[in-house]
C-alpha positions in Angstrom: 153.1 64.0 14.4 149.6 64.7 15.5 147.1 63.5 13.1 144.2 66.3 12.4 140.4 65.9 11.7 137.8 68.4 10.4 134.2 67.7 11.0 131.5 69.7 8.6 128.0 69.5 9.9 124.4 69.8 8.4 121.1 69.8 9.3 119.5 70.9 12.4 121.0 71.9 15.8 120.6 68.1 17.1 123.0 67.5 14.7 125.4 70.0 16.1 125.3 67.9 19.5 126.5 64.9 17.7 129.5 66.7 16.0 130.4 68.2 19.6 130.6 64.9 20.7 132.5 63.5 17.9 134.9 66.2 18.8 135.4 65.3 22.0 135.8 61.4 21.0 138.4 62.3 18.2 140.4 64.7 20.9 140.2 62.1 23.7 141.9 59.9 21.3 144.7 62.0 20.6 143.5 63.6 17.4 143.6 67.7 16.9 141.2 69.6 15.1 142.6 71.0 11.4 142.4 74.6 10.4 140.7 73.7 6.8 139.2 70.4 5.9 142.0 70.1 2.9 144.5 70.3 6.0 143.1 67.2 7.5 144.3 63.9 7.9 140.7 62.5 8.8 137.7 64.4 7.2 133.7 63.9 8.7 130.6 64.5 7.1 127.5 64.5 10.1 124.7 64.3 7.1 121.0 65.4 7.3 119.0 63.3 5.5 115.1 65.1 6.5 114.1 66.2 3.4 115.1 65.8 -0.6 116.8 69.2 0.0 118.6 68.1 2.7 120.1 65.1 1.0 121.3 66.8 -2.2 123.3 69.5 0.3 124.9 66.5 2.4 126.2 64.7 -0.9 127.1 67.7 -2.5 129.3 68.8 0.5 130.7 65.2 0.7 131.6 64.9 -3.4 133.1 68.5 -2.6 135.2 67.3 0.6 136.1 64.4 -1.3 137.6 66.8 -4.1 139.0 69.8 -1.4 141.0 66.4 0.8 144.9 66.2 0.5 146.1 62.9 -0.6 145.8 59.9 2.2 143.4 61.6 4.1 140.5 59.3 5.0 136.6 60.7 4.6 133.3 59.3 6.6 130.5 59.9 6.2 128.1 59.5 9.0 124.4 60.9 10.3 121.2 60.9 9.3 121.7 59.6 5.7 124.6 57.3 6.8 122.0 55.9 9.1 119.0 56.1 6.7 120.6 55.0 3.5 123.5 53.1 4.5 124.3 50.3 2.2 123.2 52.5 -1.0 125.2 55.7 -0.2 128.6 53.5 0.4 127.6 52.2 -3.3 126.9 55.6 -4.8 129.9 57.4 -3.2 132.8 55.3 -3.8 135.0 58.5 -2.8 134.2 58.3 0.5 136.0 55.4 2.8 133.6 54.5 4.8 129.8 55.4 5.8 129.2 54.9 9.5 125.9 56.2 11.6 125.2 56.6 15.0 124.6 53.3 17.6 123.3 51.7 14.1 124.9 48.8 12.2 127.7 50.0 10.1 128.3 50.0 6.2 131.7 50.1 5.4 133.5 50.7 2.5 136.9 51.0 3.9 139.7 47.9 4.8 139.6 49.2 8.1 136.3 48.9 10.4 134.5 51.9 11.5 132.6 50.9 14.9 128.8 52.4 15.1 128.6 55.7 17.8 126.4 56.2 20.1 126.7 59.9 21.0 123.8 60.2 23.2 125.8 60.2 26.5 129.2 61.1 25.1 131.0 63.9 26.8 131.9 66.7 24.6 134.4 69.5 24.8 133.5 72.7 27.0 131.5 75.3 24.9 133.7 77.3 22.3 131.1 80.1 22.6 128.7 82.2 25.2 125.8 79.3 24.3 125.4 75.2 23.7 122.6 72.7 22.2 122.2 70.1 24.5 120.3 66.9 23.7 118.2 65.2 26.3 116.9 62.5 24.2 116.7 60.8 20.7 114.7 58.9 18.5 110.8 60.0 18.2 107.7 57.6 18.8 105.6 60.0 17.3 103.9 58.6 14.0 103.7 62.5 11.9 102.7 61.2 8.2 105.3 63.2 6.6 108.3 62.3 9.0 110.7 59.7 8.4 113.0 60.1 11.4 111.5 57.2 13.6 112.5 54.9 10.9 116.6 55.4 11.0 116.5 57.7 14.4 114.2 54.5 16.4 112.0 55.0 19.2 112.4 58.1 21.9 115.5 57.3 24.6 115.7 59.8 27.3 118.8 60.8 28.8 119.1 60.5 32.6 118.8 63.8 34.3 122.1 63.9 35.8 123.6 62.4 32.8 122.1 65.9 31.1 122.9 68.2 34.1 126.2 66.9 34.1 126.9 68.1 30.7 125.5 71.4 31.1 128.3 72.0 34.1 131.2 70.5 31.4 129.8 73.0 29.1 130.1 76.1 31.1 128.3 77.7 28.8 126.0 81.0 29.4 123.2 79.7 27.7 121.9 76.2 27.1 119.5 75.2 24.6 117.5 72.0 25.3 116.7 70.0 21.6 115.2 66.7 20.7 112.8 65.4 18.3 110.4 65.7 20.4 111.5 67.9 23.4 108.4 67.5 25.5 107.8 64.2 25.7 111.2 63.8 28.1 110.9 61.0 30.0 108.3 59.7 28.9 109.6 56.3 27.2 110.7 55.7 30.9 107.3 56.3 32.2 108.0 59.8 33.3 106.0 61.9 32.0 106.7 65.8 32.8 110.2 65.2 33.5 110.3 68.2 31.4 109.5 70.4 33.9 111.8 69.9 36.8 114.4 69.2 34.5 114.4 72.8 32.6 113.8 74.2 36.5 117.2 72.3 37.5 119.0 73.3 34.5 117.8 76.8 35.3 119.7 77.0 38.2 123.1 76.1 37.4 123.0 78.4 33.8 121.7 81.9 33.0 119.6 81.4 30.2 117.7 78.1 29.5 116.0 78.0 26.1 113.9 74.9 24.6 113.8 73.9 20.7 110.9 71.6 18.9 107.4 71.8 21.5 104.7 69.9 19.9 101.5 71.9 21.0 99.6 69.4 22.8 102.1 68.9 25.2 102.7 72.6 26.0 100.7 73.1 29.8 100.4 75.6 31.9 103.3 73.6 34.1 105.7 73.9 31.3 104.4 77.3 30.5 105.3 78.1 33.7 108.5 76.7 34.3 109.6 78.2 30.8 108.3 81.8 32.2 110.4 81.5 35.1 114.0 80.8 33.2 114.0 84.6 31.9 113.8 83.2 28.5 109.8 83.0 27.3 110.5 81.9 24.0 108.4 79.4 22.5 109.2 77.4 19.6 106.1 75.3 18.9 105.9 73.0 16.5 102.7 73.2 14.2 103.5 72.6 10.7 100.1 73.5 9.5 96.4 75.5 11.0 93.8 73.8 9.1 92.3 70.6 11.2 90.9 68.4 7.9 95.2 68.7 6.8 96.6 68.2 10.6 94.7 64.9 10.5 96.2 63.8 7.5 99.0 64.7 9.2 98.8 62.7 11.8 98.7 65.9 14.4 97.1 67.4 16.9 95.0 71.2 17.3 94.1 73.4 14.9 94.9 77.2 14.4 92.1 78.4 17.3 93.3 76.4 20.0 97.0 77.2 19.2 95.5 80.9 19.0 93.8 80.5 21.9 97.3 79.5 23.4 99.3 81.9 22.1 96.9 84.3 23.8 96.9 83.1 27.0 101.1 83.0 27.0 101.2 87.0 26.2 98.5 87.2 28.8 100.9 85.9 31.6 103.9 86.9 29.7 103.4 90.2 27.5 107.2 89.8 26.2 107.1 86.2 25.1 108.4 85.2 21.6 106.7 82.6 19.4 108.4 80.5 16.5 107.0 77.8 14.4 107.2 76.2 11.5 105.2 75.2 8.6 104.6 72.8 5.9 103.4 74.0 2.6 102.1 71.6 -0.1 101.6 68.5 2.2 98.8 66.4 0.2 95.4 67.6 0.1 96.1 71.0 1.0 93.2 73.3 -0.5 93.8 76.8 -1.2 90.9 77.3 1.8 93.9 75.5 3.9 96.6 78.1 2.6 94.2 80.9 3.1 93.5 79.5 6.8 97.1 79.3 6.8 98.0 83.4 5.9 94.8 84.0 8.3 96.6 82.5 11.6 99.7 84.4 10.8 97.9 87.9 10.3 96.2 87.0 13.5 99.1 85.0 15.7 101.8 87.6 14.5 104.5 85.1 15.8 108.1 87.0 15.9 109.6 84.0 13.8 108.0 81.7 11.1 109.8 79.1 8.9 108.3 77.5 5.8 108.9 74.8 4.1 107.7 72.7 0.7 106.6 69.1 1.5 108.7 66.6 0.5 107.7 62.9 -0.1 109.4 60.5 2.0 109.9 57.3 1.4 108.4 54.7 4.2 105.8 57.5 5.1 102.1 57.9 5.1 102.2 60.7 3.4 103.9 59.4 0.5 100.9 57.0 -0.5 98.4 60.1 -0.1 96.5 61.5 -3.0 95.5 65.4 -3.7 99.6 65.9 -4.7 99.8 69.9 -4.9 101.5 71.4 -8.3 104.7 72.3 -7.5 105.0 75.5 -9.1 101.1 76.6 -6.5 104.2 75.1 -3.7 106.1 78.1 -4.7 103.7 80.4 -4.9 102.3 79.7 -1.5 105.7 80.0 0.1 106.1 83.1 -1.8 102.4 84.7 -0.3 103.2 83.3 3.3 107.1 84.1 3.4 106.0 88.1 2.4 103.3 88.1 4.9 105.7 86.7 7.7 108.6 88.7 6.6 106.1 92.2 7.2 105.1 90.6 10.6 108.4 90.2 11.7 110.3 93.2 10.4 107.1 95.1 12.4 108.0 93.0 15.9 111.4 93.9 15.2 110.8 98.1 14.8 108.5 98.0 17.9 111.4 97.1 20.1 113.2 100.6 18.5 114.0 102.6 22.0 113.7 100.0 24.1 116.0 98.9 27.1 116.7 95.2 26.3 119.3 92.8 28.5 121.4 91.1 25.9 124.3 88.3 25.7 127.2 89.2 23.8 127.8 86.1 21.9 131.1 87.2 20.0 132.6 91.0 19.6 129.7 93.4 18.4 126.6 90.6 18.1 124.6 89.3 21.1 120.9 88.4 21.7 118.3 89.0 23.6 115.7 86.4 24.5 113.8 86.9 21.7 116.6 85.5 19.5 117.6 81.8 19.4 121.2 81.0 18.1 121.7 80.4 14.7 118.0 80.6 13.7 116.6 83.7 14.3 117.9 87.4 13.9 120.4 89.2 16.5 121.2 92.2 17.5 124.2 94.4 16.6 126.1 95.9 19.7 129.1 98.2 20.7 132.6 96.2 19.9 133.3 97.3 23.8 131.1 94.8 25.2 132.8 91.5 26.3 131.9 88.6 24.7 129.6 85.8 27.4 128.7 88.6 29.4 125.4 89.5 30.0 124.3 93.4 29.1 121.6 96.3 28.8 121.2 98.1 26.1 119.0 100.3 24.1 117.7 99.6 20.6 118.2 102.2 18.6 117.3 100.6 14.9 116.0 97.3 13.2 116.6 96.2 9.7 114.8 93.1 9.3 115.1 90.1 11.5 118.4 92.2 13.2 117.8 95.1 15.6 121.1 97.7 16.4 121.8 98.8 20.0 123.9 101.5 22.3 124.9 100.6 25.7 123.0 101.8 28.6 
């Protein structure tokens, strides 16, 4: 009898590569996938462990698993907190049977050993759907005071080119979404810097679409600008976490809201239809309610189609956690509040503006597709006519928006 395996993932999209992967492993080895997590013989949990948030959603989902399992079946935990937090989550969770993370050393709670995976070069099953993340590289040497990842993630290793390009070809998928912790610095823990570049180019040419996740600003030149222009996709998800200077620095980050305004600017000028995402940090130590106010200014003036916000969290090992100025958590709330209603407005007005519009989508499943404003999973989509075939390409006519989603006829 076939034994089965259900894999649960949380966290960010990277995290989705690794699950692929384990995927692949697990079938390679003989093992089928299970309808429901209580109908499997082996049961994984790929963990996020970024924030406090985070955390409490991976052990909740593993204490649930452990309840939801049918008897015998085994349950591991592995990813970010398997990796960060080891040795003390195999002591606080003695329901799961073993806690093993990824090309780290292994904590196991188990008889039976669980080897430490390195997914990063793994092959993985052919895409299940019109789109696929695909990681170039992991690990981060960036030193962001509020960022832990470096510490259980290590030091930036970039994947070989063909090792990547291969992968995209095994995928077959219609679009490919590049991710890493830090997407623009490809390459360069080889000595390669801009590797970026020809790689999104040569990736362009064997898929459709080419989209790319996590661009930390300074790195964002008019070669990449260029090269992301010419996939058919400007999108640009840029990675700012704040506007005001004095707070970046604390931050350990570069720019400040005018230059990444003055960047912004000069994308629509080469590129009038180009999306913007970011995301933000709200509460990080110090912040001054100048800062926030700086903060709602750059929106009201950057009018991004997509903005994400998020409470600070202290992290253990980080600069950030020794800082003074801690920020009230119920001004936290209120902040996100102000800047969530302001971006909401800003982004329910992008959305009507494209109302009559002829827009080229892909149909991702029956009756919901994208355009190239819309990144899987993250941002909004845009309903379509149940005739359209699902990983083809399409043009259409926006006939409504209701928030982040926009409707469409064909033709």
């Amino acid at each position: 009898m076939v034994s089965r395996f259900w894999v649960e993932t949380l966290g960010c999209p990277k995290n989705q590569v690794d699950s692929d992967k384990l995927i692949g492993t697990l079938v390679a080895d003989g093992m089928a996938p299970a309808g429901a997590p209580e109908d499997a013989d082996l049961v994984l949990v790929n963990t996020c462990a970024f924030i406090e948030a985070a955390r409490q959603e991976s052990v909740d989902t593993v204490l649930a698993l452990a309840d939801a399992r049918r008897p015998g079946a085994r349950l591991v935990v592995t990813g970010c907190m398997a990796e960060r937090y080891g040795a003390e989550l195999a002591e606080a969770l003695p329901e799961v049977d073993a806690v093993a993370g990824f090309g780290v050393p292994v904590t196991l709670r188990s008889r039976s050993e669980v080897p430490a995976m390195d997914l990063l070069n793994l092959p993985r099953p052919r895409a299940a759907s019109a789109w696929a993340y695909v990681k170039v590289a992991e690990g981060c040497d960036r030193t962001c005071g509020f960022c832990a990842i470096p510490s259980f993630r290590g030091r930036q290793r970039s994947r070989s080119m063909g090792s990547i390009l291969a992968e995209v070809d095994a995928l077959a998928a219609q679009e490919v979404v590049l991710v890493a912790q830090d997407l623009a610095s490809y390459g360069r823990d080889e000595g390669r810097k801009g590797d970026l570049v020809p790689l999104v180019e040569a990736v362009g040419r064997r898929v459709p679409r080419v989209r790319l996740l996590y661009l930390y600003p300074s790195e964002l030149g008019d070669g990449l600008i260029d090269a992301i222009c010419a996939t058919g996709v400007p999108y640009f998800d840029l990675s700012l976490q704040h506007v005001s200077k004095p707070l970046l620095r604390r931050m350990r980050r570069w720019g400040d809201g005018p230059r990444f305004l003055e960047r912004i600017a000069a994308i629509r000028g080469r590129e009038p239809d180009a999306a913007f995402r970011s995301s933000f940090i709200v509460g990080y130590p110090g912040e001054s309610e100048d800062d926030h106010d700086r903060l709602l200014a750059f929106l009201e003036e950057a009018q991004l189609d997509w903005a994400g916000f998020f409470a600070y969290s202290a992290e253990e090992g980080t600069l950030a956690a020794g800082l003074d100025g801690r920020v009230d958590p119920g001004l936290v709330q209120e902040r996100l509040l102000e800047l969530g209603e302001v971006q909401d407005r800003i982004t329910a007005a992008r959305r009507a503006a494209l109302v009559g519009r002829a827009v080229e989508v892909l149909v991702d499943e029956e009756g919901v597709g994208r355009t190239h404003r819309e990144a899987p999973e993250i941002d909004g989509v845009v309903h379509l006519p149940e005739s359209l075939a699902p990983r083809s390409f399409a043009t259409v006519t926006v006939t409504g928006a209701a928030g982040p989603d926009l409707s469409a006829r064909a033709g």
